[in-house]
C-alpha positions in Angstrom: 116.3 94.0 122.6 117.3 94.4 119.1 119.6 97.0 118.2 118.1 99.6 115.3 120.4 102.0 113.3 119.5 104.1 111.0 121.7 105.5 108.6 122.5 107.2 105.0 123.3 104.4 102.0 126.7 104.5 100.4 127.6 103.7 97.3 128.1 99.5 98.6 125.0 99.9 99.5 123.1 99.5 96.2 122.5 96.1 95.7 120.5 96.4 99.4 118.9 100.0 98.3 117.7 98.1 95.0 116.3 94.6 96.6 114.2 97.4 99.3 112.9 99.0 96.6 111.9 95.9 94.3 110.2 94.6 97.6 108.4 97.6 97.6 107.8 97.3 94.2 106.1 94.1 94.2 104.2 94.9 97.4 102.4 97.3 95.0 101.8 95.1 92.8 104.2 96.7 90.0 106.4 94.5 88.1 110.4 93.7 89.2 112.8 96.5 88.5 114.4 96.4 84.9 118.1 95.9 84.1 118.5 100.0 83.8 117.4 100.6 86.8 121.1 99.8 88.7 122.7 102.1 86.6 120.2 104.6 87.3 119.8 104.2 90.9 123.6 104.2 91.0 124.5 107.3 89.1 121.5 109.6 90.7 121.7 108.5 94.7 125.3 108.2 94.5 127.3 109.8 92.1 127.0 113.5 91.7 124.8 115.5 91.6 122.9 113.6 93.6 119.4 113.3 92.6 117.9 112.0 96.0 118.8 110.3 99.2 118.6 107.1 100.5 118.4 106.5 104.7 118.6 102.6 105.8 117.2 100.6 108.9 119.4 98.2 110.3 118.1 95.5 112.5 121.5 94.0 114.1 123.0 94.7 111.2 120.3 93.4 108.3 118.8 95.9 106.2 115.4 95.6 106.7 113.8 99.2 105.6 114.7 102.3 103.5 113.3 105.7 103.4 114.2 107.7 99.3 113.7 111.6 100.0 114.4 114.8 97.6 113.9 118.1 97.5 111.5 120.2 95.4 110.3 123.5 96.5 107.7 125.7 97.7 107.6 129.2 95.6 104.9 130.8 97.9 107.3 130.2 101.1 110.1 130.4 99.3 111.4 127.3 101.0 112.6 123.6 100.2 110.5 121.0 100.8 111.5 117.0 101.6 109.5 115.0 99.2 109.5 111.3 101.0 109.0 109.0 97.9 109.6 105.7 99.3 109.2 104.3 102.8 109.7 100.7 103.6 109.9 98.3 106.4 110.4 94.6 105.3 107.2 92.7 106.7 108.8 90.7 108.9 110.3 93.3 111.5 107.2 95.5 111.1 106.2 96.7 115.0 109.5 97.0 115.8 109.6 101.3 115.5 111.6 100.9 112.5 109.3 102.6 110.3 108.8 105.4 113.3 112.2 105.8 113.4 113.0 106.1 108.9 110.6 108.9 109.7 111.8 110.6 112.5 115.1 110.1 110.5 113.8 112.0 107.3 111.7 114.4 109.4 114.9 115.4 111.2 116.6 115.7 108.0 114.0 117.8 106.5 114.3 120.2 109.7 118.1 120.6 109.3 117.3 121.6 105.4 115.3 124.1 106.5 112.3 122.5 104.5 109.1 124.1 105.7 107.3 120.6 105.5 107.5 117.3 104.2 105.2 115.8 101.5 104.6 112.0 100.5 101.7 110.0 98.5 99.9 106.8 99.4 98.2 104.4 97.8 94.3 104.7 98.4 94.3 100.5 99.0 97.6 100.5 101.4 95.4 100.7 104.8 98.6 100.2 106.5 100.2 102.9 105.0 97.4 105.1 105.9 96.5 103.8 109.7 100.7 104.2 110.4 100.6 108.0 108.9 97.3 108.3 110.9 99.1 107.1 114.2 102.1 109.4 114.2 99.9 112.5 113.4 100.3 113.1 110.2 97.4 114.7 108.1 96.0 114.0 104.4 95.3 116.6 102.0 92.5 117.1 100.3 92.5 120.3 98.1 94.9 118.6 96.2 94.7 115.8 93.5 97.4 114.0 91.9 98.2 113.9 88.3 101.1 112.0 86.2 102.5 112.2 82.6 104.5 109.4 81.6 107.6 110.3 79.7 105.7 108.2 77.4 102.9 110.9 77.1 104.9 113.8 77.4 106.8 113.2 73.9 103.7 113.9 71.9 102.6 116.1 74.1 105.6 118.4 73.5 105.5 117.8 69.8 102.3 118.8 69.1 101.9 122.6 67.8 98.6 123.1 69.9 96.4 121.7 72.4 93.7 119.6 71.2 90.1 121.3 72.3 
């Protein structure tokens, strides 16, 4: 039986905590991480303030998942909420309960935040994604639809003087 821990990334863990997340990166079809990103992911998961946390699956010692979590907040409960962002086990030690046990890790984590729930988005095309959320009992939304504004698009949003009609 192999042995599976689970446990927060340090700061010597970035180099792991950035290859998980280019993996996952590529797995949706994005493009590899950018030079900047190091620094980034350095000075916001492990510096602080910390921006977010990072939670790592070992199997016998080799990193082979990683849950990314924050907190953002919910003003009609007046209560955190954990905000899963990433959740990744490697395809190769898939079916071994590591991805049951990142979220058991995260839901815990959430619990001992006092967070009244925790939130996450999946692609509409990851059917494995969706079948995995599915199987631990975990239920989709649907009065609710994502939207996104690129830094990108924000800049002339904020410098215009008035919305277009």
């Amino acid at each position: 039986m192999s042995n599976l821990q689970i446990r927060t990334a340090a700061k010597h863990d970035v180099e792991t905590v950035i290859s998980l997340i280019n993996a996952l990166s590529l797995y949706e079809k994005r493009k590899e991480l950018d030079a900047g990103v190091r620094t980034r992911l350095l000075r916001d998961g492990f510096d602080e303030p910390r921006r977010f946390t990072t939670l790592l699956a070992e199997l016998d010692g080799t990193a082979v998942g990683y849950a990314l979590f924050f907190e953002t907040y919910s003003s009609f409960l007046a209560k955190p909420i954990l905000y899963l962002e990433d959740l990744l086990v490697l395809p190769e030690t898939r079916s071994h309960g590591v991805g049951v046990a990142l979220f058991k890790a995260c839901a815990a984590e959430g619990l001992a935040r006092g967070c009244c729930r925790m939130e996450w988005t999946v692609l509409d095309w990851n059917q494995l994604a969706i079948d995995f959320y599915r199987k631990i009992g975990a239920e989709q939304v649907n009065d609710r639809l994502l939207y996104r504004m690129s830094s990108e698009e924000m800049k002339p949003f904020v410098a215009a003087t008035a919305l277009k009609p």
